[in-house]
C-alpha positions as CSV (number, residue, x, y, z in Angstrom):
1,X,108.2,104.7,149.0
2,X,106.0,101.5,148.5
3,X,106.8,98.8,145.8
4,X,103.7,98.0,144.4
5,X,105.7,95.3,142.4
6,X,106.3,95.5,138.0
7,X,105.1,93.8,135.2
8,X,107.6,92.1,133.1
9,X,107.2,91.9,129.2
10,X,108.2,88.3,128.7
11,X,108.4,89.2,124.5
12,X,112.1,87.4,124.1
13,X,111.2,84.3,125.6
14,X,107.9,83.7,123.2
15,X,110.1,85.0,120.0
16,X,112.5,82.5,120.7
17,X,109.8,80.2,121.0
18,X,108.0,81.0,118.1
19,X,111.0,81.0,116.0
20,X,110.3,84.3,114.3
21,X,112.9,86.9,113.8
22,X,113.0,90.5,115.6
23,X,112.4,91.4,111.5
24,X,109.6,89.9,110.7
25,X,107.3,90.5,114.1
26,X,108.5,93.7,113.3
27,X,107.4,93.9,109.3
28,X,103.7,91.4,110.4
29,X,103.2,93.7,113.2
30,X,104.0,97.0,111.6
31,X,106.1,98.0,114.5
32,X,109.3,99.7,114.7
33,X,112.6,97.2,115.4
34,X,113.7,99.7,117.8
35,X,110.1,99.6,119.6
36,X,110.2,95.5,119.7
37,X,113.8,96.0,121.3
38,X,112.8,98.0,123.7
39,X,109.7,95.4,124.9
40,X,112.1,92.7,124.3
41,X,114.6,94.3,126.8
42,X,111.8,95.4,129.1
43,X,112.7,99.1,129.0
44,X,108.7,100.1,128.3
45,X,107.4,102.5,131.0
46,X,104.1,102.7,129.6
47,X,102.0,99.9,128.1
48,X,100.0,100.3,124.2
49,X,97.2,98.0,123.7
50,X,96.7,98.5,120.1
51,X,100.7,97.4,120.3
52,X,99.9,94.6,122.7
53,X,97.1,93.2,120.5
54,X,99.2,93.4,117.1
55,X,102.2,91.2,119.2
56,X,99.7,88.9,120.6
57,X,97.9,88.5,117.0
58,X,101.4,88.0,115.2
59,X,102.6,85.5,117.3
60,X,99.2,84.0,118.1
61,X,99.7,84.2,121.9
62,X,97.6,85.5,124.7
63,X,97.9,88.3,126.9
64,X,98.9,86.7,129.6
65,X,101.6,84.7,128.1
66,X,103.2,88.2,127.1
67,X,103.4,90.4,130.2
68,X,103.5,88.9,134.0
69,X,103.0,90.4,137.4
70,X,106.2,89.8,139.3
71,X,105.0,91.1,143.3
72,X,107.1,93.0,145.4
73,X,109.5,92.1,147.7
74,X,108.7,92.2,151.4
């Protein structure tokens, strides 16, 4: 099977950053702890803009500083 590469949610890095707490992107952003876990531990299969946009308005970041393409290896 071809590797076509992943996209890596780089959501614990700009937390720590930011330094904001798991709670309180989770309470500004109206998301679920469990859910910011899981994009903080990469373990998303499937990508939700309208959750993309809240994370990106919250911690006043762009798109691109949030997920990154990460090629395969030949």
């Amino acid at each position: 099977m071809e590797s076509y590469g992943t996209i890596r949610i780089k959501l614990d890095e700009i937390i720590k950053k930011a330094g904001i707490s798991k709670n309180k992107l989770s309470h500004r952003a109206e998301m679920q702890r469990s859910q910011i876990n899981h994009y903080c531990n990469n373990e998303i299969t499937r990508l939700d803009i309208d959750v993309l946009a809240r994370i990106c308005t919250v911690l006043e970041c762009d798109i691109s500083d949030l997920l990154e393409f990460v090629p395969p290896e030949n």
